[in-house]
C-alpha positions as CSV (number, residue, x, y, z in Angstrom):
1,X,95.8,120.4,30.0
2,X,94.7,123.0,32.4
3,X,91.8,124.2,33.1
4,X,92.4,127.5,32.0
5,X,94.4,126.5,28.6
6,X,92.4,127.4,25.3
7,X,92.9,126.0,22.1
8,X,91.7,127.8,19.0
9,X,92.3,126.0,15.9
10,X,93.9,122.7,15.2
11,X,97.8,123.4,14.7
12,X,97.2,126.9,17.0
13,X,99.7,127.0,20.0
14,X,98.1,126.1,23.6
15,X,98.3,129.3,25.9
16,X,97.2,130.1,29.4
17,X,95.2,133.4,29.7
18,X,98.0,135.2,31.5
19,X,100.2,134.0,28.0
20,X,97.5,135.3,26.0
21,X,97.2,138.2,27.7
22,X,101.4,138.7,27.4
23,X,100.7,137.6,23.8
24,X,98.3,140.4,23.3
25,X,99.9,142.9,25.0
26,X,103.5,142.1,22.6
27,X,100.9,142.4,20.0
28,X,99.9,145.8,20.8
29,X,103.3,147.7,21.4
30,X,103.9,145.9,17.5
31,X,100.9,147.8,16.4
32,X,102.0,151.3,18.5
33,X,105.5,150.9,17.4
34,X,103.7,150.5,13.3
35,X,101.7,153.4,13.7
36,X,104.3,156.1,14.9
37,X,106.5,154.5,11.8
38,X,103.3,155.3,9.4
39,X,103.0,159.1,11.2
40,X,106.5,159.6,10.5
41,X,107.0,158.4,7.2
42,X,103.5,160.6,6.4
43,X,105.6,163.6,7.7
44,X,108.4,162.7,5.4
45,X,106.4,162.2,2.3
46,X,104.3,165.8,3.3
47,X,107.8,167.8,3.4
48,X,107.4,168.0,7.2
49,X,110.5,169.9,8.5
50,X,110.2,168.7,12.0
51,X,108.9,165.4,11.1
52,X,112.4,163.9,13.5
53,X,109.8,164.4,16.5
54,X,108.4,160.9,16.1
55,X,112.2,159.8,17.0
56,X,111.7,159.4,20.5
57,X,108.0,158.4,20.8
58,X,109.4,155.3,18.1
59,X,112.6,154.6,20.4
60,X,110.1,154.9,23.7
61,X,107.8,152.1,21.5
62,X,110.8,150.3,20.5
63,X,111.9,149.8,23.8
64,X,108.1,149.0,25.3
65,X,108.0,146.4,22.4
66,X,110.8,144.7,23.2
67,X,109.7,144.4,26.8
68,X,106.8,143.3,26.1
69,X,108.5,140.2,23.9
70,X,110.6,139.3,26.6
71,X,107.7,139.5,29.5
72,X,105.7,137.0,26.8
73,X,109.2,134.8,26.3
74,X,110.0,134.6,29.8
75,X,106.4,133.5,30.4
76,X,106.6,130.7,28.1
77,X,109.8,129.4,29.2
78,X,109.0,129.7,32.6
79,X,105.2,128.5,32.6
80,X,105.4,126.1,29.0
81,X,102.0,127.1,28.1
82,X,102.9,127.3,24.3
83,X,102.4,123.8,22.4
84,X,103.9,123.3,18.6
């Protein structure tokens, strides 16, 4: 194991901290891509007429999202820094 490999937990997966950081960063465009979904559906359930504005903030998430899965992908195909 590297130097720079953590471990937390037992059974957790083995990353780098740039596959962490990849990790984190798929984690966060999840969370962005959750909380335009919430707004929206709150627009919906308040009778908001124009509530179809979140549409291209949530496809602009979707797609930042899904780059951000295949950045973290590549990296651990690429690097192997993911144990399990």
């Amino acid at each position: 194991m590297d130097t720079g490999d953590r471990v937390s937990g037992t059974s957790a997966p083995i990353y780098c901290d740039e596959g962490r950081c990849l990790l984190e960063k798929f984690g966060d465009c999840v969370h962005e891509l959750l909380q335009l979904h919430d707004q929206q559906f709150v627009a919906v359930q308040n009778g908001d007429t124009d509530c179809d504005r979140f549409d291209l903030l949530i496809h602009v998430a979707n797609e930042d999202k899904q780059r951000a899965k295949y950045e973290y992908l590549r990296h651990l195909e690429n690097h192997g820094c993911s144990g399990n």
